[in-house]
Wavefront OBJ file of the C-alpha trace (Angstrom):
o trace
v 18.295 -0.636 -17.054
v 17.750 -2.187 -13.985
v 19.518 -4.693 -12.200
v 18.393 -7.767 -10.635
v 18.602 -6.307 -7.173
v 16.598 -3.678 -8.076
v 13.937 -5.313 -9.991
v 13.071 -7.472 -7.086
v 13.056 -4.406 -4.408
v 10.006 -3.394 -6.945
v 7.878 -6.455 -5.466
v 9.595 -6.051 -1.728
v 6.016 -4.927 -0.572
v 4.534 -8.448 -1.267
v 6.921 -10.195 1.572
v 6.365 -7.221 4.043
v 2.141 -7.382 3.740
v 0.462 -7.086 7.110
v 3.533 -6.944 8.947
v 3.590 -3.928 11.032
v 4.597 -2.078 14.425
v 5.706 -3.138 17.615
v 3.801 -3.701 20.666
v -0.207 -3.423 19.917
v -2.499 -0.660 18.803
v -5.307 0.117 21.743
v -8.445 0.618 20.003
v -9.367 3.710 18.120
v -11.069 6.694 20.274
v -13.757 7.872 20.228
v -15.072 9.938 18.375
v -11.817 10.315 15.565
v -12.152 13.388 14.009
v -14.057 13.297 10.427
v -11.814 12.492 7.299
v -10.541 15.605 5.687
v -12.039 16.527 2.069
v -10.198 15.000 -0.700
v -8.900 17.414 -2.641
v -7.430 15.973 -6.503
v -4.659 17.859 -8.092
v -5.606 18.935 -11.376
v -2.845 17.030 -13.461
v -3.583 13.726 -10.497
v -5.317 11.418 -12.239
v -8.608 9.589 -10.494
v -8.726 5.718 -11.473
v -11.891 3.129 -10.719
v -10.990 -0.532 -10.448
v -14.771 -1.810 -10.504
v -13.892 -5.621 -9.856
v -12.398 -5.337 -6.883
v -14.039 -1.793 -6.342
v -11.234 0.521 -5.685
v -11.322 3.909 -6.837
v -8.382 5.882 -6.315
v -5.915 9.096 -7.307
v -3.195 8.519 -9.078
v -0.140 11.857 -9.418
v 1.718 11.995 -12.242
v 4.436 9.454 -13.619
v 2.276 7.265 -11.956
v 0.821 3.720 -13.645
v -1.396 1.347 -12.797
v -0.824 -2.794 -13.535
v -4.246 -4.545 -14.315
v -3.880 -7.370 -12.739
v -7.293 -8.817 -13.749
v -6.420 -9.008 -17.177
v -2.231 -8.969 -16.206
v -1.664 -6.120 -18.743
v -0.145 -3.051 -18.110
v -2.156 0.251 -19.034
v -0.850 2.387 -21.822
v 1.706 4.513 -19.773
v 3.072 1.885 -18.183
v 3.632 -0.243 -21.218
v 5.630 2.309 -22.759
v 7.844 2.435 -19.861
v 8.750 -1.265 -19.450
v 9.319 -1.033 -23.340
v 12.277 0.928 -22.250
v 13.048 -1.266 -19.514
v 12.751 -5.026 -20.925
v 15.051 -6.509 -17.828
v 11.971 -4.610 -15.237
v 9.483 -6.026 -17.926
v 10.500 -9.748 -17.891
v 10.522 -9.763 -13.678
v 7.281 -8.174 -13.628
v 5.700 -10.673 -16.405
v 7.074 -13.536 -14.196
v 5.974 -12.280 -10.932
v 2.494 -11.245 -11.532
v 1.235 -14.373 -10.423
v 2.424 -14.145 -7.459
v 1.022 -11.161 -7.090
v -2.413 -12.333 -7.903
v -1.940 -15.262 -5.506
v -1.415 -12.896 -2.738
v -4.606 -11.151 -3.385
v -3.128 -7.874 -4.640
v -6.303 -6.319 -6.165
v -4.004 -3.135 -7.156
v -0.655 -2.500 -8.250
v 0.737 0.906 -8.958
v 3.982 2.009 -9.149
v 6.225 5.658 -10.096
v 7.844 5.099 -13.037
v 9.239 8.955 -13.490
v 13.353 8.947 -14.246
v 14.266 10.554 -10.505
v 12.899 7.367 -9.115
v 15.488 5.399 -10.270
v 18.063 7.088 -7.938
v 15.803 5.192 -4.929
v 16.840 2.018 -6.393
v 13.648 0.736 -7.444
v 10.608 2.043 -8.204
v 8.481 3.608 -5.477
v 5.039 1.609 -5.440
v 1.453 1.200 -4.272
v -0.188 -2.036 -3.749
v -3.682 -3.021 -2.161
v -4.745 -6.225 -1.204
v -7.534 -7.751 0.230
v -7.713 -10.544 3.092
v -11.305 -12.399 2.866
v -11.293 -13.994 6.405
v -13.081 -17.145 7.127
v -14.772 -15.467 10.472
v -15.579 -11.305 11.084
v -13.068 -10.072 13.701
v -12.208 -6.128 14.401
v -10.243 -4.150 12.963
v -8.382 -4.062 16.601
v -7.929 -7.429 16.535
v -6.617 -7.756 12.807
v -4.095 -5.272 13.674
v -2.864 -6.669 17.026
v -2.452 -9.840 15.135
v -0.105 -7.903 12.290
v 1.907 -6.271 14.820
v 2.797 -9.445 16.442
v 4.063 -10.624 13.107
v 6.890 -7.768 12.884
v 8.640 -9.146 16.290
v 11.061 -11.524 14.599
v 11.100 -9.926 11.202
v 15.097 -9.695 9.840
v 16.525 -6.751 9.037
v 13.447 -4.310 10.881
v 14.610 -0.623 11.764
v 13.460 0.702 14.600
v 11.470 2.546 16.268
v 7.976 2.103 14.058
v 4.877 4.264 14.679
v 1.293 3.500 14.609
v -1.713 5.694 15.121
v -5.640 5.269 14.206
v -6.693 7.779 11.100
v -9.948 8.596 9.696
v -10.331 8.838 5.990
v -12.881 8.462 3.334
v -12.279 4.933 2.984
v -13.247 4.288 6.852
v -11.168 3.853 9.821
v -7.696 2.747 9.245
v -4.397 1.994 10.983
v -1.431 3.306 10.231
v 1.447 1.518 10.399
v 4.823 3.000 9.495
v 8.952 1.450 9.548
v 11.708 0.846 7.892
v 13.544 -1.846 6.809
v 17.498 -2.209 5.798
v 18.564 -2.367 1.812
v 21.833 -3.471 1.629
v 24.636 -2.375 3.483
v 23.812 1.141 3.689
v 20.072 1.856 1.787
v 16.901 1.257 3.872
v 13.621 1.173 2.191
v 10.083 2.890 4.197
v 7.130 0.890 4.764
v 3.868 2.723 5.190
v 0.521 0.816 5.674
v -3.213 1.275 5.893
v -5.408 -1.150 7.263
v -9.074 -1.541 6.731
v -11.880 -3.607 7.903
v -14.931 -4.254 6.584
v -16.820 -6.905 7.875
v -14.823 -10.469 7.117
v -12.795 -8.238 4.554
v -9.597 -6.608 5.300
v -7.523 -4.497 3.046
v -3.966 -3.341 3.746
v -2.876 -0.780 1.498
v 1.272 -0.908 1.238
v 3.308 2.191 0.365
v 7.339 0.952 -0.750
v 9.345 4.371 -0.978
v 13.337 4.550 -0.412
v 14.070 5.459 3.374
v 16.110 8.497 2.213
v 13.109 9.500 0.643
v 10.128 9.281 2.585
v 10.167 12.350 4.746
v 9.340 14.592 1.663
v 7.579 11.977 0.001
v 4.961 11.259 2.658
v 3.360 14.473 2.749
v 3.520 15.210 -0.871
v 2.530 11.925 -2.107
v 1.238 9.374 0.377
v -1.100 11.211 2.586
v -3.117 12.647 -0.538
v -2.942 9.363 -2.427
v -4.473 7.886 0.813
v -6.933 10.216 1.527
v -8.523 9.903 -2.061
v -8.885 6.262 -1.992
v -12.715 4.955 -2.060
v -13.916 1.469 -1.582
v -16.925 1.405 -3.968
v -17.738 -2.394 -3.648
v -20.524 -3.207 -1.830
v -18.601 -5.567 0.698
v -16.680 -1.960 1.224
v -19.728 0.029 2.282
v -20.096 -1.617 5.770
v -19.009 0.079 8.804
v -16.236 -0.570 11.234
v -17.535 -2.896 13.936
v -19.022 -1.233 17.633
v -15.927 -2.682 18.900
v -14.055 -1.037 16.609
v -15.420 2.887 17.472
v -15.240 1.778 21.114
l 1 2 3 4 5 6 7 8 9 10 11 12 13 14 15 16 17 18 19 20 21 22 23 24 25 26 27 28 29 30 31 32 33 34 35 36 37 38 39 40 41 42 43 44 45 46 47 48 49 50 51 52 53 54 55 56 57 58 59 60 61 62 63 64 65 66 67 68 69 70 71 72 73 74 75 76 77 78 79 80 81 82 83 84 85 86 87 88 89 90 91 92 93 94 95 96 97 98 99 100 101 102 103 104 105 106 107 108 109 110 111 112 113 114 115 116 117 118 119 120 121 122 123 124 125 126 127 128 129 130 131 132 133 134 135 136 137 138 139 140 141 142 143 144 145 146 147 148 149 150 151 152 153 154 155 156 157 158 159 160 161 162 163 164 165 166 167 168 169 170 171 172 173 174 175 176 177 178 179 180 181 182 183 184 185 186 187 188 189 190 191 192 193 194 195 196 197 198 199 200 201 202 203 204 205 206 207 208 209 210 211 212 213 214 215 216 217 218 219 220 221 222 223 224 225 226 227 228 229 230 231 232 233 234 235 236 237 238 239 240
């Protein structure tokens, strides 16, 4: 079962959203090179949010949290009825997870994760802005956030990447767990218009160097934004 420590490390992406790198991201090049073809694995399974119009690839052990309704799918059920401490957090904290605009929640919930300490976990969320900036600018603003943030390791890396979902940056550090446990923070940001999403990746720092390849980059590289808001393109100043 898990303890309280670790229950709340499952929801540490919610205090870390669009906070990111050090020192500012010039804008993307041009031209970035085209988005390399998705490819699924056969036992990954594709999911399509149509509210908030996110379809995306999902591996195995992997389950999503409906946070429109605040139920958990099938899979996922069946796992927090064998983990009723995990079960009771997550009841309690789904508000908060609505209030923060997180339009998806997914999380691992295969028996090795445990070892991380929590449970490694995807969540998107999307920033409606009251004015349409760039993407350049929504970023520089982010990074600036990260300057006084406690308990940052660095050095962080950011780079512009092109994937089916549009332009993105990505943003990737780590933060310290504890004493002696650090937990890896990978982002994607997206903008669309006076819509930003930031797409937050929460994997155990002892982890992430196998994990990113395997995992992240292929989860990443599937994700669509089907809503219409989510067909626009990156701003001129943005391709500049």
């Amino acid at each position: 079962m898990f303890s309280r420590q670790k229950a709340s490390l499952l929801l540490t992406l919610v205090s870390l959203l669009l906070l990111a790198g050090c020192g500012l991201l010039q804008p993307p090049p041009t031209p970035l090179p085209p988005p390399p073809e998705p490819t699924v694995q056969p036992d990954w399974t594709v999911v399509t949010l149509a509210g908030p119009g996110i379809r995306l690839a999902l591996p195995p052990d992997w389950e999503l949290l409906d946070l429109e309704t605040k139920t958990p799918g099938p899979g996922l059920a069946a796992y927090l009825a064998e983990h009723p401490d995990l079960a009771s957090r997550l009841q309690t904290q789904m508000e908060n997870l609505a209030a923060a605009n997180v339009k998806l929640f997914a999380l691992e919930v295969s028996p090795q994760t445990k070892a991380g300490g929590f449970n490694i976990n995807l969540n998107i969320v999307a920033d409606n802005l009251t004015r349409e900036i760039t993407l350049s600018e929504y970023v520089d603003s982010s990074l600036k956030r990260l300057e006084n943030m406690e308990d940052l390791i660095r050095p962080i890396s950011n780079r512009w990447v092109s994937l089916r979902a549009g332009i993105a940056a990505e943003i990737r550090f780590k933060v310290k767990r504890g004493e002696a446990d650090t937990t890896a923070v990978t982002q994607y940001i997206f903008m669309h218009g006076k819509l930003a999403r930031v797409a937050t990746f929460v994997v155990p720092g002892e982890q992430i160097e196998a994990y990113y390849p395997a995992i992240i980059e292929p989860m990443i590289q599937s994700l669509e934004f089907i809503a219409p808001a989510a067909q626009a393109t990156p701003s001129s100043a943005d391709q500049r």
